[in-house]
C-alpha positions in Angstrom: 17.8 -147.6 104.6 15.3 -144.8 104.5 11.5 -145.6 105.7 9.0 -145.3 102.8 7.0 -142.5 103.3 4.0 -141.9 102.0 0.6 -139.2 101.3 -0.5 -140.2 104.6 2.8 -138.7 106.5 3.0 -135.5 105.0 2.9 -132.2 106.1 -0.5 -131.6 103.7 -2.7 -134.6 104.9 -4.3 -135.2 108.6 -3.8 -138.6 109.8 -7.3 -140.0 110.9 -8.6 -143.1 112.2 -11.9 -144.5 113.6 -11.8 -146.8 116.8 -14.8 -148.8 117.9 -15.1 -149.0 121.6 -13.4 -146.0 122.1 -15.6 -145.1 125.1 -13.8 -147.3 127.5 -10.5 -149.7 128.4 -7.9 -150.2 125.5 -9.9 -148.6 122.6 -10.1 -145.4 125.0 -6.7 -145.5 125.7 -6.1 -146.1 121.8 -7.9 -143.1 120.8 -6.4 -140.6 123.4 -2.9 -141.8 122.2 -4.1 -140.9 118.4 -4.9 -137.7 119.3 -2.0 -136.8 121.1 0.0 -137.9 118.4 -1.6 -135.8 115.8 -4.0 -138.1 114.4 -7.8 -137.0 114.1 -9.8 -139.8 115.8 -13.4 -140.6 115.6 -14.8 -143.0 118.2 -17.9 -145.6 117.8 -19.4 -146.7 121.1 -22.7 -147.4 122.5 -21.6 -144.5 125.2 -21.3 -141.5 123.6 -18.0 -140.8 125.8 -14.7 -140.4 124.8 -11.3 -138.8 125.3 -10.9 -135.0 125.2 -10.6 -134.0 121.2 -12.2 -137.4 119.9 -15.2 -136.8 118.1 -17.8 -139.4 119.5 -19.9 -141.0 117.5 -22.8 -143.1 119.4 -24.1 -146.3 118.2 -23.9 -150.1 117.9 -20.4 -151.0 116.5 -21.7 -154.3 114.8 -24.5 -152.0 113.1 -24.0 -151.4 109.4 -26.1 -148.0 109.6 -24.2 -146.9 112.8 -20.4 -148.2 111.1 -21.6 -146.0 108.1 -22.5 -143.2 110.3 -19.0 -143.1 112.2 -16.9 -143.5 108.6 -19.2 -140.6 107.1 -17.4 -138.7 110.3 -13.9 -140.2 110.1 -13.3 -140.0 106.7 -15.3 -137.3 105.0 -13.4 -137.2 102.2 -13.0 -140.9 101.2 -9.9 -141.5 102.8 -9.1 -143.8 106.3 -5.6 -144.1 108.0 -6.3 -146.0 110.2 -8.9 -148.2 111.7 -8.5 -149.8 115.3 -11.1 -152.5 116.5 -11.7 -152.9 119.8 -15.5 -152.6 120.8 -16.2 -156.0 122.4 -18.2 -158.1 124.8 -16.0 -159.5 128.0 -16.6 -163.3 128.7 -19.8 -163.9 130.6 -23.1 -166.2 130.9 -23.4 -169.4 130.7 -21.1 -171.6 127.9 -24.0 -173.4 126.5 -26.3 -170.2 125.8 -27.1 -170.3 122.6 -27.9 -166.5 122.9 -24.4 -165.6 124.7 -23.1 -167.6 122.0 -24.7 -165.8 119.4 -23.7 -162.3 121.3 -20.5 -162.4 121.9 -20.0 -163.8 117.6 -21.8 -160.8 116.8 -19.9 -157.9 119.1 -16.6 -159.5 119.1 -16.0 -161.0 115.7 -18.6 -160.0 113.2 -19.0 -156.5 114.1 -14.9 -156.7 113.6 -15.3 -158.0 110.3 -18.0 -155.6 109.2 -16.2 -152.5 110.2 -13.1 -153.7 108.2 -15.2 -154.5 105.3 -17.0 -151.2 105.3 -14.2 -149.0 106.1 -12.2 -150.7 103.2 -12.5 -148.5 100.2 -11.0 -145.7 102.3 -8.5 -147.8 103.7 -6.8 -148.6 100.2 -7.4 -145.1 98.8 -5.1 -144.3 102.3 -3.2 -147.0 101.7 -4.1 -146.9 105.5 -3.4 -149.6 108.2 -5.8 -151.7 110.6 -5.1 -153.0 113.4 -7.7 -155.9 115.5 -8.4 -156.6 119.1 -7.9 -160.1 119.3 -6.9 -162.0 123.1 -4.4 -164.5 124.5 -7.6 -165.9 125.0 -8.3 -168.2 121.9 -4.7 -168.1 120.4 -3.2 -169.4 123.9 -5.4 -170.4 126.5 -9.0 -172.0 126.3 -12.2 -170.3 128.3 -13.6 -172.2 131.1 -16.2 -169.2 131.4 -17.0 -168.5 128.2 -15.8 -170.8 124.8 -18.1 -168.3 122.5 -15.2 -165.6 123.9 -12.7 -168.1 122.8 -14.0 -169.2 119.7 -14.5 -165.3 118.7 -10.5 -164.0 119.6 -9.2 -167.0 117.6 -11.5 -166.0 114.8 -10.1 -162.5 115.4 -6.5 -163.9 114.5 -7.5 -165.9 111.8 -9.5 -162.6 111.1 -6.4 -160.3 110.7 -4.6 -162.8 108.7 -6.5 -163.3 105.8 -7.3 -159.1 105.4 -3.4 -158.7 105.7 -3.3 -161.0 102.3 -6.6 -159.6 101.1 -4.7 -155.8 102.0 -0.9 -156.4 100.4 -1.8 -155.7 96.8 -3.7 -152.8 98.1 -1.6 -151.0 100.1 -3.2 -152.1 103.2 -1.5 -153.0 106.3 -3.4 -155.4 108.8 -2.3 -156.3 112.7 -3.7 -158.1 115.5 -2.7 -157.0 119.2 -3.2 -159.6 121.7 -3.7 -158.7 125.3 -3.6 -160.3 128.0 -4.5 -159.6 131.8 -5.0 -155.1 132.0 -6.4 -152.9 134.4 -9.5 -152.1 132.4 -13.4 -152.6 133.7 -13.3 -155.4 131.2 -11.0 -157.7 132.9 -11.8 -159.9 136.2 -9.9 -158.8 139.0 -8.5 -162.5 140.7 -5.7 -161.0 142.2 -4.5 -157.0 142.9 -3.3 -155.3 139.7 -0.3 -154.6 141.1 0.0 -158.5 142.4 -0.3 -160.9 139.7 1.6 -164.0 140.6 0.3 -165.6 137.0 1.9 -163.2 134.9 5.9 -163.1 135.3 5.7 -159.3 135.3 4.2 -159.3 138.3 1.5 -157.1 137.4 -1.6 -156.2 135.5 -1.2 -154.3 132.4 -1.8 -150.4 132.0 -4.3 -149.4 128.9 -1.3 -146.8 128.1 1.1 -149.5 127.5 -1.1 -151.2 124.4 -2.0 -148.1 123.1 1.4 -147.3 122.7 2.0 -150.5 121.0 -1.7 -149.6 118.8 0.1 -146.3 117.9 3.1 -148.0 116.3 1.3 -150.3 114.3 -0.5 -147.8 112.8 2.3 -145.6 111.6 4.7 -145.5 109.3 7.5 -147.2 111.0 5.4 -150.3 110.9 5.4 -150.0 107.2 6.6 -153.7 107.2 4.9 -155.0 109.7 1.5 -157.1 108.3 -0.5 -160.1 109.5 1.7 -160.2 112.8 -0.3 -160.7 116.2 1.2 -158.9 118.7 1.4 -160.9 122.4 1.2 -157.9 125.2 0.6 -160.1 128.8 3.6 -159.4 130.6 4.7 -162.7 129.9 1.8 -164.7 130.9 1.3 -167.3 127.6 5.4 -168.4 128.3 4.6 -168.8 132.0 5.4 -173.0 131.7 3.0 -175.3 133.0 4.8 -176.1 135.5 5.4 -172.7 137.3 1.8 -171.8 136.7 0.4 -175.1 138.3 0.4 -174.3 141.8 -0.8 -170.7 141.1 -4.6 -170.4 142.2 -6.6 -166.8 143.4 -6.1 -166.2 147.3 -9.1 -167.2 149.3 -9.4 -163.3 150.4 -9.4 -162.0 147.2 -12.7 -162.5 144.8 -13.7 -162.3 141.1 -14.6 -158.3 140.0 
C-alpha cells in the first residue's frame, strides 16, 4: 500500500510549521528537529531565542496579537503544515491560588486552544497536522503540587480530541504527545537523570527523543494517525503500584 502523498510533500512546496515555546526544553528540541528535516520553522516565545535557522518570533504565546504576529511569519502565504504547542507553565505555587490557578489555564490550556483556533484556516488550506503538549500528568497521575497543572494537561487531551473530529473533514490531522519525566529546565530534578528508580528505563528522558516522535506526527507517514495521545515516560504510567510503592527521593538528593 502506497502512503498518500500530498501538496505538502512535494518537491514545489516548503514544509513550515510554527512552535510556541520554542525557546526552551521540548519545543526547542521540536523546532531544531524541523529544521533539520527540511521544514521552515517559526518559533513563539517570550525569549526571543531559538535554534540556529528558526526564525524567532518574541511574544506571549496566549496573546492573540502576538499568535497573529508569529502566523503572519510562519505562513505568509496562507498556508500552515504544521503547528506544535508546547509553550507552557511548569507546576508551581500554591494549589489553592486562585491566581496560579488562573495562570497556568491561561499558558497551558487556553493559549493552546487559541493558537489552534487562529492558525486554523491555514492548517486546512495545508491540509496540515497539529500536534499538542499535553503530560502524564492529568491523563495518569494527579498533582500534589499543582492540580491547576493537572486540570490543564487533561484538558489538553480532551483538547486534541475534539480538533482531531473538528479536523477530519478538513484534512486536518490532530495529536497529543504525552511526556513524562525529561531532562529539560522544566522538570524537577528528585533523582539524577541518569538514575531514575521511578521510571523502568532507568532514566530521565532526552528532549531529542520526543522531538523525534513530534517529527513523525507531523509528517506524512502519520497520515493515519489522528486524536492519538502519544505516552513518552520511559515506562513510568505502567510502573504498578506496587513496584512504585516503596520508591521515595534519596535523602541526599533535593528538588531542582
Amino acid at each position: 500500500m502506497q502512503l498518500r502523498y500530498d501538496a505538502a510533500m512535494s518537491d514545489h512546496h516548503q514544509r513550515r510549521c510554527l512552535v510556541t515555546g520554542g525557546s526552551s526544553g521540548l519545543g526547542f528540541a521540536a523546532a531544531e528537529r524541523l529544521v533539520r528535516d527540511g521544514w521552515t520553522v517559526t518559533s513563539l516565545s517570550r525569549r526571543a531565542t531559538a535554534p540556529a535557522g528558526v526564525e524567532a518570533v518574541s511574544g506571549d504565546a496566549a496573546e492573540v496579537a502576538d499568535i497573529e504576529r508569529a502566523l503572519a511569519v510562519a505562513a505568509p502565504g496562507g498556508r500552515l503544515d504544521g503547528l506544535v504547542c508546547s509553550a507552557g507553565v511548569p507546576p508551581s505555587g500554591p494549589w489553592d491560588d486562585e491566581a496560579h490557578w488562573e495562570q497556568v489555564l491561561r499558558v497551558d490550556l487556553t493559549a493552546v486552544w487559541r493558537a489552534t483556533r487562529l492558525a486554523w484556516p491555514a492548517l486546512r488550506e495545508a491540509r496540515g497536522s497539529v500536534v499538542l503538549l499535553g503530560s502524564i500528568v492529568g491523563s495518569n497521575e494527579g498533582s500534589l503540587r499543582s492540580p491547576a497543572y493537572a486540570a490543564a494537561k487533561a484538558g489538553v487531551e480532551g483538547l486534541g480530541r475534539s480538533l482531531a473530529l473538528i479536523g477530519a473533514k478538513e484534512g486536518v490531522r490532530v495529536n497529543v504527545l504525552a511526556p513524562g519525566a525529561f531532562d529539560t529546565p522544566f522538570d524537577e530534578k528528585l533523582f539524577p537523570p541518569a538514575s531514575r528508580p521511578d521510571i523502568p528505563l532507568g532514566r530521565m528522558g532526552d528532549p531529542p527523543e520526543a522531538a523525534g516522535i513530534i517529527a513523525f506526527l507531523l509528517g506524512e507517514e502519520a497520515s493515519y494517525v489522528s486524536g492519538s495521545v502519544w505516552k513518552v515516560d520511559g515506562g513510568r504510567t505502567v510502573l504498578s503500584p506496587a513496584s512504585s510503592a516503596g520508591v521515595a527521593a534519596p535523602e541526599e538528593h533535593t528538588e531542582s
